[in-house]
DSSP file (Angstrom, degrees, kcal/mol; ACC not computed):
  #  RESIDUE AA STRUCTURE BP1 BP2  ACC     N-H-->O    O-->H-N    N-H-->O    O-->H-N    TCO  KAPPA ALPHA  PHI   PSI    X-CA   Y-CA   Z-CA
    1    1 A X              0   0    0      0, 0.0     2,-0.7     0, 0.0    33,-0.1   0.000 360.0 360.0 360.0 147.4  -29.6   41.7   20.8
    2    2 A X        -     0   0    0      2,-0.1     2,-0.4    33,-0.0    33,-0.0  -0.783 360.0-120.1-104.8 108.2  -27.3   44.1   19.6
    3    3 A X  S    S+     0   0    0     -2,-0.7     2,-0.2     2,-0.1     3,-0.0  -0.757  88.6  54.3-112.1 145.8  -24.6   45.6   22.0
    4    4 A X  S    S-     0   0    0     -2,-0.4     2,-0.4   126,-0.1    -2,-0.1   0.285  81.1-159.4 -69.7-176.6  -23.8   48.2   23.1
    5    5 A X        -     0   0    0     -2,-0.2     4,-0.4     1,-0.1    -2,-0.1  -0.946  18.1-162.0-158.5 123.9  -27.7   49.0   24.4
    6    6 A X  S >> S+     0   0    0     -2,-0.4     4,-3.3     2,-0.2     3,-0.6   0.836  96.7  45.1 -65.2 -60.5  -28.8   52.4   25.0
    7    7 A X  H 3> S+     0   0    0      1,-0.2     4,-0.7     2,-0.2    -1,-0.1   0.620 112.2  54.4 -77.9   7.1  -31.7   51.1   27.0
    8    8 A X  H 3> S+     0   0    0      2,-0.1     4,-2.0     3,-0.1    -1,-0.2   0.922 109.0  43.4 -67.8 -48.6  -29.6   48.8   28.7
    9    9 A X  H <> S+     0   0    0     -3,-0.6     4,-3.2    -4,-0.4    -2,-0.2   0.676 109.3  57.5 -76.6 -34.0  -27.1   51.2   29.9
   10   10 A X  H  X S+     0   0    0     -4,-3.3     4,-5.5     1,-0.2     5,-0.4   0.901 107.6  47.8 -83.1 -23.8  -29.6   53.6   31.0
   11   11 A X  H  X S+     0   0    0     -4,-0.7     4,-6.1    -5,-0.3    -2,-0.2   0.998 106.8  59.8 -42.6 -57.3  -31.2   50.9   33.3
   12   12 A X  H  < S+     0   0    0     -4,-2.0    -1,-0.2     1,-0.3    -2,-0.2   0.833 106.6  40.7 -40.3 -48.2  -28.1   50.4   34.4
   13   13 A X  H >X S+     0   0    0     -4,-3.2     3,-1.9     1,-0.3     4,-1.5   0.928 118.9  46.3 -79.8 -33.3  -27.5   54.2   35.7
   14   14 A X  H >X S+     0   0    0     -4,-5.5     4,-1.1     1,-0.3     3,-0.7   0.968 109.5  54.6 -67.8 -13.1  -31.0   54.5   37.2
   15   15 A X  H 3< S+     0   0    0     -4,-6.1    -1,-0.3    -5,-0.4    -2,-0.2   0.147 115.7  37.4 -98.5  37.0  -30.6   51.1   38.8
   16   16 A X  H <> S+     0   0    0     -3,-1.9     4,-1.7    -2,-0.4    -1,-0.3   0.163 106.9  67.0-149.1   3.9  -27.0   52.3   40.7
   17   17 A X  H X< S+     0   0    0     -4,-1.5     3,-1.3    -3,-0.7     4,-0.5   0.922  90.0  65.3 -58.8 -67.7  -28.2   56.1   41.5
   18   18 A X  T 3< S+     0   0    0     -4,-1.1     4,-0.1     1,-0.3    -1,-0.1   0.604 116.2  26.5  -9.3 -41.2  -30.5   54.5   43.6
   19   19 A X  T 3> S+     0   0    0     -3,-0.2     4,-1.4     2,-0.1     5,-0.4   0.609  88.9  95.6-109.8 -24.8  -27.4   53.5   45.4
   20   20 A X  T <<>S+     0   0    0     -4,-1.7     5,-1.1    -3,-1.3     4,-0.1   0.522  93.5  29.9 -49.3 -15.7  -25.0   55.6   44.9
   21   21 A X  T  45S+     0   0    0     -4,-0.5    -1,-0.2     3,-0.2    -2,-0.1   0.805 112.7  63.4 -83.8 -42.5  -25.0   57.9   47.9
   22   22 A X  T  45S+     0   0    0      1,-0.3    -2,-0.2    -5,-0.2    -1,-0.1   0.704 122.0  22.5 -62.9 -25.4  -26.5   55.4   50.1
   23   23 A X  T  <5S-     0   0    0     -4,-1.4    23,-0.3     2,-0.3    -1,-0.3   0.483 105.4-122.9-146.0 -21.8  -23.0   53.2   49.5
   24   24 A X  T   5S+     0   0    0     -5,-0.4     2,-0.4     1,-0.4    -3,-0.2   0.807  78.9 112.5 103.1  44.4  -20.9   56.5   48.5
   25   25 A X      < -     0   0    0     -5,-1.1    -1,-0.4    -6,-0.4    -2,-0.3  -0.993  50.2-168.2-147.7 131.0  -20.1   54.6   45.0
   26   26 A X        +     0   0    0     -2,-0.4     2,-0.2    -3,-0.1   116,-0.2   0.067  53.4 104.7-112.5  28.4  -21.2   55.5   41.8
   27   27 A X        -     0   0    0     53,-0.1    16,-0.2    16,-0.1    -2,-0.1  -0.573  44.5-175.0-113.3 174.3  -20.3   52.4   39.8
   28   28 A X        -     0   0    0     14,-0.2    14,-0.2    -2,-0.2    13,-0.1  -0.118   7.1-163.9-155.7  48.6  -23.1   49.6   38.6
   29   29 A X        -     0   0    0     11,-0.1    12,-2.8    50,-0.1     2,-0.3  -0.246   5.2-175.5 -74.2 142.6  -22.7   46.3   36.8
   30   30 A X  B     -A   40   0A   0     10,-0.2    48,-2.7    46,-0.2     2,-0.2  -0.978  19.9-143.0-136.2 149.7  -25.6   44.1   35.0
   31   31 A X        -     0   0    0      8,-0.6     7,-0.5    -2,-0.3     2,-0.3  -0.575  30.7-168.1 -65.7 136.5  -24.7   40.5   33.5
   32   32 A X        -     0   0    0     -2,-0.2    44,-1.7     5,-0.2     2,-0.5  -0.923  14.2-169.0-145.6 142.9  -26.9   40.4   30.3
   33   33 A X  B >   -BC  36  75B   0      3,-2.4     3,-3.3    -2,-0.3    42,-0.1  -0.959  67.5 -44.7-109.9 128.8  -27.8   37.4   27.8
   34   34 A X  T 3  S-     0   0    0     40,-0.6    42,-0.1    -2,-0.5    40,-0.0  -0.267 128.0 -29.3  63.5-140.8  -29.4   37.5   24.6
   35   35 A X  T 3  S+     0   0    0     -3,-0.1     2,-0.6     2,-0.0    -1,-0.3   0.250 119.7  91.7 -92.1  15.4  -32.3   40.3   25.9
   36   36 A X  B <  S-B   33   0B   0     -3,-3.3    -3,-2.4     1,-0.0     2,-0.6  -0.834  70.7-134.0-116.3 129.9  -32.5   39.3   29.8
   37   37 A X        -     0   0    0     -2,-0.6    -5,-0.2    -5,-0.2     3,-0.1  -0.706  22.1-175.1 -73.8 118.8  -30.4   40.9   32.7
   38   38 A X        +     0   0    0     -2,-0.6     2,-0.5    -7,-0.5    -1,-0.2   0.916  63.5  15.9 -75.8 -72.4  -29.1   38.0   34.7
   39   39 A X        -     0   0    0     -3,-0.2     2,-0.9     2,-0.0    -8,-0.6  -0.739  55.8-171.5-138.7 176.0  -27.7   39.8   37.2
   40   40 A X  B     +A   30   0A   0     -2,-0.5     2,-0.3   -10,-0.2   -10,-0.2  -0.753  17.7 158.2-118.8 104.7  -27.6   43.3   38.7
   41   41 A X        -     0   0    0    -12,-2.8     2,-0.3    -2,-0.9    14,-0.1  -0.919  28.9-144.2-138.0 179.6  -25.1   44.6   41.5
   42   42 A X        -     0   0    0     -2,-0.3   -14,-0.2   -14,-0.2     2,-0.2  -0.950  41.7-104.7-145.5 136.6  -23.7   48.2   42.8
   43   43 A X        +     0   0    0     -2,-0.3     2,-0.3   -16,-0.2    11,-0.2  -0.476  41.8 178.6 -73.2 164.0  -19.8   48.2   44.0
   44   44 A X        +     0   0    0      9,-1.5   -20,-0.1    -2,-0.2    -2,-0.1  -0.740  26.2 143.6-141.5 120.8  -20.3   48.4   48.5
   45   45 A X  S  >>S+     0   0    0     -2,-0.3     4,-1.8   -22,-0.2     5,-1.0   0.059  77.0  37.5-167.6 -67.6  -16.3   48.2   49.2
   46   46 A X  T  45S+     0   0    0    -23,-0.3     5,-0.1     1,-0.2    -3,-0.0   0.341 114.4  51.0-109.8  25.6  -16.9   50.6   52.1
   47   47 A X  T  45S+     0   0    0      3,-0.1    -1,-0.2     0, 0.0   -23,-0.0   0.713 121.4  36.1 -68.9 -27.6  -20.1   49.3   53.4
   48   48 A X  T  45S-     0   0    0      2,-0.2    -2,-0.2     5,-0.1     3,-0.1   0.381  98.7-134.8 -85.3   0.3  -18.7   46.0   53.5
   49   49 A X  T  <5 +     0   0    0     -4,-1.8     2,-0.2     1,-0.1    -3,-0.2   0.738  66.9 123.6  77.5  10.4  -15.7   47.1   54.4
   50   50 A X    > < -     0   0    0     -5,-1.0     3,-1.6     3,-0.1    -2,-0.2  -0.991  53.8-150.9-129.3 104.6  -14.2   44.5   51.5
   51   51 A X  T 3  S+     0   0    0      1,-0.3     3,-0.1    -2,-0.2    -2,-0.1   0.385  96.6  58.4 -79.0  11.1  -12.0   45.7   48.7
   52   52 A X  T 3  S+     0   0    0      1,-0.2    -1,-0.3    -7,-0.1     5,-0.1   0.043  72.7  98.3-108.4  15.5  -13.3   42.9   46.5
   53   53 A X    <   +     0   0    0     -3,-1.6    -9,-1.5     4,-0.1    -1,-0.2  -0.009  48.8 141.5-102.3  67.4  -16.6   44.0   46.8
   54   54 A X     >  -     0   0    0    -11,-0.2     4,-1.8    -3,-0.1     5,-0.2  -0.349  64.5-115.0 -79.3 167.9  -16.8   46.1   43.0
   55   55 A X  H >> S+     0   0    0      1,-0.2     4,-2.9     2,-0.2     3,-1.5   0.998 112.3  67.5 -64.1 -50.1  -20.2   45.7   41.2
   56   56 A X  H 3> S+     0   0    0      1,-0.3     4,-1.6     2,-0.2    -1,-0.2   0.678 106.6  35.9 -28.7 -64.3  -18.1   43.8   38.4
   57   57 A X  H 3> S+     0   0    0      2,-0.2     4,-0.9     3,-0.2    -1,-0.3   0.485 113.5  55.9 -31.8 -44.1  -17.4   41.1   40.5
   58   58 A X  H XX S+     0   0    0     -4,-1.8     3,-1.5    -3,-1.5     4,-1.2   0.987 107.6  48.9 -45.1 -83.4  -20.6   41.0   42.3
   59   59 A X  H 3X S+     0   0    0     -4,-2.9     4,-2.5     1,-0.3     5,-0.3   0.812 110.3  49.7 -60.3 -41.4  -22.7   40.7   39.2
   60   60 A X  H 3X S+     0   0    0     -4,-1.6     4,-1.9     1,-0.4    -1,-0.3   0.899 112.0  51.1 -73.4 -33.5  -20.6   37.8   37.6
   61   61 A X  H XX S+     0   0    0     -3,-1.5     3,-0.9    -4,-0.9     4,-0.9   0.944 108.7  42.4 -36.0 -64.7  -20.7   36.0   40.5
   62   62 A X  H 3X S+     0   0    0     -4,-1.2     4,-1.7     1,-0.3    -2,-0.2   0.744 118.0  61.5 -84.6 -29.4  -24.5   36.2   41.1
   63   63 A X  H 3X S+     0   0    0     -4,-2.5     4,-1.2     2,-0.2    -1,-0.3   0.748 106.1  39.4 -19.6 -66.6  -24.1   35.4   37.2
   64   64 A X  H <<>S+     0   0    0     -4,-1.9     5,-1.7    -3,-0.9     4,-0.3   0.755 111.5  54.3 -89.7 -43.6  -22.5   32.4   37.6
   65   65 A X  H  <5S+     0   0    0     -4,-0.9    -2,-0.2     3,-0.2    -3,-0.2   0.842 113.0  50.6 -39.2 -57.7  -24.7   31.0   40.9
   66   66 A X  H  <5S+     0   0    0     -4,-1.7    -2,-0.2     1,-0.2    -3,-0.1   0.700 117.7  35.3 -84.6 -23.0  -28.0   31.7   38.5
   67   67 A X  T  <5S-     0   0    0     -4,-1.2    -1,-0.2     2,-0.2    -2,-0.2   0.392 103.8-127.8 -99.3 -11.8  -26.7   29.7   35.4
   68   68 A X  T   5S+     0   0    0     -4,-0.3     2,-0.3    -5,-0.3    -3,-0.2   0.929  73.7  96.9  90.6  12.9  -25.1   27.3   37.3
   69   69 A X      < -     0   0    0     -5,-1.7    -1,-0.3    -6,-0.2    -2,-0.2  -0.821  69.4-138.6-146.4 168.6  -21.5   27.6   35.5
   70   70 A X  S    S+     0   0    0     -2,-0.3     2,-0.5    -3,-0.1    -6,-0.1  -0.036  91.6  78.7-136.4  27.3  -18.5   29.5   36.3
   71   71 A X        -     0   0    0     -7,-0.1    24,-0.2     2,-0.1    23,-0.1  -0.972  58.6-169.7-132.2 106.7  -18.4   30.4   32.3
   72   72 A X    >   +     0   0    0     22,-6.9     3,-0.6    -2,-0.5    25,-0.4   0.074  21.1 179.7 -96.9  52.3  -20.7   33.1   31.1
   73   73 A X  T 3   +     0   0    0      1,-0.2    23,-0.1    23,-0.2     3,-0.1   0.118  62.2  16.8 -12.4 137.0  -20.1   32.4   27.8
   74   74 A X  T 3  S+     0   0    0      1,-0.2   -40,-0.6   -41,-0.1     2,-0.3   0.786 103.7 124.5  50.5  35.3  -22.1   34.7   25.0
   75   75 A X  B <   -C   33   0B   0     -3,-0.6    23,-1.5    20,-0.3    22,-1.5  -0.792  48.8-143.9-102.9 167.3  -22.8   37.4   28.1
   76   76 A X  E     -d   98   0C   0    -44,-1.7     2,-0.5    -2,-0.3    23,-0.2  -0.802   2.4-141.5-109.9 103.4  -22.1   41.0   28.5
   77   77 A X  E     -d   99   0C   0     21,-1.2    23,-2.0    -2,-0.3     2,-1.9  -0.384   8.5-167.4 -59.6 110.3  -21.1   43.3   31.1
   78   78 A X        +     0   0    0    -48,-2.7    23,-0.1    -2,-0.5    -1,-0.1  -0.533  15.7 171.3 -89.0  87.6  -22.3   46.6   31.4
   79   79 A X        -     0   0    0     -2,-1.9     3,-0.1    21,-0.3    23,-0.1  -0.460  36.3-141.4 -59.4 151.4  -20.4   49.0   34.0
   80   80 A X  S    S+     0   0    0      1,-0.2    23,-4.8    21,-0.2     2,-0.5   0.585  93.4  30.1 -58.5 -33.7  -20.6   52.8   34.8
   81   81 A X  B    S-f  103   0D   0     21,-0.2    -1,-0.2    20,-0.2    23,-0.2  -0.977 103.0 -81.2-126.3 138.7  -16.8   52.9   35.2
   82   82 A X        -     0   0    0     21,-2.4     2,-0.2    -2,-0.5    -2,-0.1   0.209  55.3 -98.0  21.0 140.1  -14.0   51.0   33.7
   83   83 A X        -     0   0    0     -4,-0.1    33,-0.7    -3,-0.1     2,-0.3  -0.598  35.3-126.4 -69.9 153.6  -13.3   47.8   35.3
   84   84 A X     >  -     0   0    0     -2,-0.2     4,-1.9    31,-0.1     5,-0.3  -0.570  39.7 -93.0-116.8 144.2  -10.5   48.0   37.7
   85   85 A X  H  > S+     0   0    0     29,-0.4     4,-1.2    -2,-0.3    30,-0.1   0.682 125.7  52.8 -18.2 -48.3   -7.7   45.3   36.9
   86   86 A X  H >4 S+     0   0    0      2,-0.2     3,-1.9     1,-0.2     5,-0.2   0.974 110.8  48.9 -78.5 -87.2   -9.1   42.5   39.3
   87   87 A X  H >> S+     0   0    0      1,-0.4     4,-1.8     2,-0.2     3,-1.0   0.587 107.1  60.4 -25.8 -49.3  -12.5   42.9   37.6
   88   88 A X  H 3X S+     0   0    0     -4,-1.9     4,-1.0     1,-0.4    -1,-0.4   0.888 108.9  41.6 -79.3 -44.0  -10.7   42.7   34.2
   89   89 A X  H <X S+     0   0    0     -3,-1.9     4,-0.6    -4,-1.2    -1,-0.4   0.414 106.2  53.7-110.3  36.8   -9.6   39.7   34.9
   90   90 A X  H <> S+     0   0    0     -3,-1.0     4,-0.6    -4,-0.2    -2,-0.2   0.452 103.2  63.9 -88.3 -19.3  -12.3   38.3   36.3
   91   91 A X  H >< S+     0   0    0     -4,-1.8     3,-1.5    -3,-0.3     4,-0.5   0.929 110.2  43.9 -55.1 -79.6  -14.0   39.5   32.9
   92   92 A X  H >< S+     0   0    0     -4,-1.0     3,-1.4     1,-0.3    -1,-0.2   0.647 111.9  49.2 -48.1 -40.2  -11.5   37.0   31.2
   93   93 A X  H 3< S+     0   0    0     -4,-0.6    -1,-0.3     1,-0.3    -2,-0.2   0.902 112.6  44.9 -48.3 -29.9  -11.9   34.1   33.6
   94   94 A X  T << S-     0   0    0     -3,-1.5   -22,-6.9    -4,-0.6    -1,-0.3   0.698 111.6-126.6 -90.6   3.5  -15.5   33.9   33.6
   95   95 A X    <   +     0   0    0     -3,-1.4     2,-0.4    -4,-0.5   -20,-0.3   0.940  34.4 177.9  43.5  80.7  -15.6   34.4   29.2
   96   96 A X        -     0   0    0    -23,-0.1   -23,-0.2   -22,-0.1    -1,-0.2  -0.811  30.1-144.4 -84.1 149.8  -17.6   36.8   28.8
   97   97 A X  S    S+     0   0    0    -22,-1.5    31,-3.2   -25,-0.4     2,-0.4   0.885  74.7  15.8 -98.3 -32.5  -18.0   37.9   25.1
   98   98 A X  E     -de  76 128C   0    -23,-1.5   -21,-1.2    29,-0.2     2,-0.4  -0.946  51.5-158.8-131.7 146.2  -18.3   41.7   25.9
   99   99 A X  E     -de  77 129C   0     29,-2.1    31,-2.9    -2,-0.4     2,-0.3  -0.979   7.2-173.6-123.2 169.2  -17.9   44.5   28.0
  100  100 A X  E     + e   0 130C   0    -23,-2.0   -21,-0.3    -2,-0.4     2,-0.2  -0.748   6.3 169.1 170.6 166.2  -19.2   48.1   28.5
  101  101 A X        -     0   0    0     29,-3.3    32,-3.4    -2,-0.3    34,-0.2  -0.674  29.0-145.9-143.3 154.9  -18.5   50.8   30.4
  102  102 A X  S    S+     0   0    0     30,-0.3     2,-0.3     1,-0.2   -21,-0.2   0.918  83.3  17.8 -94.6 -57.2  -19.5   54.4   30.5
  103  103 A X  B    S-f   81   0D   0    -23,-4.8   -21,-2.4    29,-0.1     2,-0.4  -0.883  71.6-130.3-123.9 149.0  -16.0   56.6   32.0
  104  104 A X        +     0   0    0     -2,-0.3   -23,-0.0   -23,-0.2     3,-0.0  -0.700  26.8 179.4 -90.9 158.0  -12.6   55.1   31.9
  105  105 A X    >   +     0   0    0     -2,-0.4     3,-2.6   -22,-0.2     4,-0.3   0.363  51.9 110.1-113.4  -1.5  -11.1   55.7   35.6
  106  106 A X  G >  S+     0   0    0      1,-0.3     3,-1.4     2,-0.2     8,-0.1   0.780  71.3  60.6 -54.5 -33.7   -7.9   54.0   34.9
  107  107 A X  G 3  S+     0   0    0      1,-0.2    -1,-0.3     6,-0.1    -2,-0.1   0.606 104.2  56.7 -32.0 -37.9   -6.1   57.7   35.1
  108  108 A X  G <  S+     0   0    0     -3,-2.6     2,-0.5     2,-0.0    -1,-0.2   0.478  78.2 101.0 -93.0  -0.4   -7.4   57.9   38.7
  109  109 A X    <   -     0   0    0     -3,-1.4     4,-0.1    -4,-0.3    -3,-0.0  -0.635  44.5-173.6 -74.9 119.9   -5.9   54.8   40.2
  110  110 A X  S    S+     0   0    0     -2,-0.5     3,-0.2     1,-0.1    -1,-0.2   0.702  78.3  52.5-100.0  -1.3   -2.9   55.4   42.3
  111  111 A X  S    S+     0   0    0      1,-0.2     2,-0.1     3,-0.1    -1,-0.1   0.873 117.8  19.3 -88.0 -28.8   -2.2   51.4   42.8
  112  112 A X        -     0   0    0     -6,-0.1     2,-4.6     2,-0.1   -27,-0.2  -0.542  65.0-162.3-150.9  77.2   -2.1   49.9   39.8
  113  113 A X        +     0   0    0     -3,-0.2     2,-0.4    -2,-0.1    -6,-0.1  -0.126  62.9  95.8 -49.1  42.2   -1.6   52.2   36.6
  114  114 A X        -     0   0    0     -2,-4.6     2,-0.4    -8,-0.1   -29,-0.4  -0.967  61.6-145.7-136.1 158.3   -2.9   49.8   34.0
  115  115 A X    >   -     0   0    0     -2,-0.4     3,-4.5   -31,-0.1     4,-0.2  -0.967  33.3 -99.6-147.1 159.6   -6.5   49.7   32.6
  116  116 A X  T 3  S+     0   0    0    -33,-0.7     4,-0.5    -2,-0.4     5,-0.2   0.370 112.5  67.9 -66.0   8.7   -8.4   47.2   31.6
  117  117 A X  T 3> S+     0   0    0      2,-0.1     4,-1.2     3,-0.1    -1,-0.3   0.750 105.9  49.8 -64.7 -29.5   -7.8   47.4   27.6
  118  118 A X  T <4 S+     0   0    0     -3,-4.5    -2,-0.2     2,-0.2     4,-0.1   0.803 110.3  46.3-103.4 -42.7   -4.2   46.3   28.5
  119  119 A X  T  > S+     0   0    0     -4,-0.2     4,-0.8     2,-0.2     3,-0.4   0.854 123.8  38.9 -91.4 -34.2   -5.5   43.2   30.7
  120  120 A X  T >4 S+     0   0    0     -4,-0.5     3,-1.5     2,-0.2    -2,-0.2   0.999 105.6  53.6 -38.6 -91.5   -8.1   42.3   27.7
  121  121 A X  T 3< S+     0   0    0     -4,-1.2    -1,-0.2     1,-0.3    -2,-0.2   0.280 110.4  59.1 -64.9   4.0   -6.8   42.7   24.7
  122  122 A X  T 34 S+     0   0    0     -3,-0.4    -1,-0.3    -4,-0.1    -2,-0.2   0.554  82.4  95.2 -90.3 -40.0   -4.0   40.3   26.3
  123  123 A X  S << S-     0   0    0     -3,-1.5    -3,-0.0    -4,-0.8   -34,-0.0  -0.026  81.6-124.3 -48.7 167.7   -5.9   37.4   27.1
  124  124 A X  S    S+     0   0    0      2,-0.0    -1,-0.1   -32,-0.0     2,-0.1   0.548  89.7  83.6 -83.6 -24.5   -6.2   34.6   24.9
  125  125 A X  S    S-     0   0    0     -5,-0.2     2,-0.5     1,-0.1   -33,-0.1  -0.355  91.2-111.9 -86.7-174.1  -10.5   34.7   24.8
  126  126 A X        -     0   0    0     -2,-0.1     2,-0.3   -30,-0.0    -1,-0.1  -0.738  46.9-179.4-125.9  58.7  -11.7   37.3   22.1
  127  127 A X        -     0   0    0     -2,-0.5     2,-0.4    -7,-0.1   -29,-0.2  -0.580  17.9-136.8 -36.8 106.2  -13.5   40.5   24.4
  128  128 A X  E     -e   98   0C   0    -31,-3.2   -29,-2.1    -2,-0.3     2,-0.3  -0.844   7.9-139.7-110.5-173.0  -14.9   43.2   23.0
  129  129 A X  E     +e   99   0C   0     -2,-0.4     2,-0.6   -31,-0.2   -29,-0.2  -0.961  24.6 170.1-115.1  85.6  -14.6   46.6   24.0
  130  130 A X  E     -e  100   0C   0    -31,-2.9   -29,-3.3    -2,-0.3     3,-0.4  -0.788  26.9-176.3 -98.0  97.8  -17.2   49.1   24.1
  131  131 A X        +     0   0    0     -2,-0.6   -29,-0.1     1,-0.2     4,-0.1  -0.463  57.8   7.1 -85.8 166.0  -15.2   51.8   26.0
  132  132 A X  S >  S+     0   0    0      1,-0.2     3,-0.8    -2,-0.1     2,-0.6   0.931  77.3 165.2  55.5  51.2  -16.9   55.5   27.2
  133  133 A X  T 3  S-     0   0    0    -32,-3.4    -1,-0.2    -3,-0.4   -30,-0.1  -0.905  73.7  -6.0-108.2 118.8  -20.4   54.6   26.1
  134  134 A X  T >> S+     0   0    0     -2,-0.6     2,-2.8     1,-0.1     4,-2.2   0.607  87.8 148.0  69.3   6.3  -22.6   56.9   27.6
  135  135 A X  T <4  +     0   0    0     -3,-0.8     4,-0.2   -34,-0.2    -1,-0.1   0.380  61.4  67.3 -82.5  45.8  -20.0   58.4   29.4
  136  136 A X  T 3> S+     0   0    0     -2,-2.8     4,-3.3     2,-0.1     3,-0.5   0.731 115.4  37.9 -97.8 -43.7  -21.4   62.0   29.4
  137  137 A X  H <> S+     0   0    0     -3,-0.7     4,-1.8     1,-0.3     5,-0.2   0.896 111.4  54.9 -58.5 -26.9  -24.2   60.1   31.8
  138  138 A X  H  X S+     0   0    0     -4,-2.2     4,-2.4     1,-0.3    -1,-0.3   0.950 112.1  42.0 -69.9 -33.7  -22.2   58.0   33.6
  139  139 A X  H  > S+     0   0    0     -3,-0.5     4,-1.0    -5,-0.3    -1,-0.3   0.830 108.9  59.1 -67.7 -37.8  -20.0   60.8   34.7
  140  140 A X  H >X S+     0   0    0     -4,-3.3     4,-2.2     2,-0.2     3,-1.0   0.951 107.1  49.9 -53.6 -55.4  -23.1   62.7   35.3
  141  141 A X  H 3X S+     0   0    0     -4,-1.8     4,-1.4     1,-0.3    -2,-0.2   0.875 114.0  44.5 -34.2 -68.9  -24.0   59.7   37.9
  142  142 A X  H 3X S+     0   0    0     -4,-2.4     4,-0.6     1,-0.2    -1,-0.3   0.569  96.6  63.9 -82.5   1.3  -20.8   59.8   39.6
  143  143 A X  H <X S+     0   0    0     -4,-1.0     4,-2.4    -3,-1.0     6,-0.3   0.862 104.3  63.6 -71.2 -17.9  -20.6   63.5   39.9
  144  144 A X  H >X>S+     0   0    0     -4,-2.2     3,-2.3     1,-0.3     5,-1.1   0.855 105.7  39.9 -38.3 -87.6  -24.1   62.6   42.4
  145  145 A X  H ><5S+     0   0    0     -4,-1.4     3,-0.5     1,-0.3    -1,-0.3   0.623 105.6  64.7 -71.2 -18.0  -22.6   60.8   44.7
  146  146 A X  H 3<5S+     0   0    0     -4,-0.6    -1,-0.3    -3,-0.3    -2,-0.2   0.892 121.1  24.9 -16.7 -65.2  -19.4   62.9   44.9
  147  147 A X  H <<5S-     0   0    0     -4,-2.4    -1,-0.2    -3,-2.3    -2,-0.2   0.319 121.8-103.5-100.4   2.5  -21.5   65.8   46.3
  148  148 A X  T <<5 +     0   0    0     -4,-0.6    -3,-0.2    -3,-0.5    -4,-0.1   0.581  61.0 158.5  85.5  -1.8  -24.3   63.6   47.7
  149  149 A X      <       0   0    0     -5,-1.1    -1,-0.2    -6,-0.3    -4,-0.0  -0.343 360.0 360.0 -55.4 135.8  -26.8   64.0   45.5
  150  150 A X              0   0    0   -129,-0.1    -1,-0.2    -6,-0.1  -129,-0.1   0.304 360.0 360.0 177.6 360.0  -29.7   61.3   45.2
């Protein structure tokens, strides 16, 4: 399979509308191999009340539980939003051969003014990059939960 994926991405955004008011987060990560989505999560940081709980993180986790390995080697992440620094280098621990993401957010962070090109494109493993892919939708997605839409 060839990434980025249109029909990937667009899963991606119905499968975290669904959630996005209900959890007041408009972001979405899916694990994908080859053609199959391993795994699928939506960040919950204020139902759970857990700053660790971003979709990014989620999914490679659930990722990593379903292959049995703490290496996703030859996978890809798809986000709505930018991976957040801790994501970004969770990308690189876990090897993942790609990411991509629909709007960067790095501009909007007031804790940590780096974005996740910088934390990449440092590492020693070989990531690519498909930034702003989709991002007219992705944006679209997160003005919804903004205003409550869903």
């Amino acid at each position: 399979m060839k990434h980025p994926n249109k029909e990937i991405m667009e899963n991606l955004i119905r499968y975290t509308e669904r959630y996005a008011v209900k959890y007041g987060h408009a972001t979405g990560a899916f694990i994908v191999k080859d053609d199959e989505i391993l795994a699928k999560a939506v960040t919950t940081v204020e139902k759970d009340k857990n700053p660790t709980s971003h979709a990014e993180l989620k999914a490679i986790g659930k990722a990593c539980k379903m292959i049995k390995n703490y290496h996703l080697n030859g996978c890809y992440l798809y986000t709505t939003q930018e991976p957040c620094p801790m994501c970004a280098s969770a990308i690189v621990w876990a090897r993942i051969a790609g990411v991509i993401y629909g709007w960067e957010s790095h501009n909007l962070r007031n804790h940590l003014k780096m974005c996740c090109q910088t934390i990449l494109e440092t590492s020693s493993e070989k990531i690519e990059v498909f930034p702003k892919f989709m991002e007219k939708e992705c944006l679209e997605l997160r003005k919804k939960s903004i205003n409550g839409e869903g």
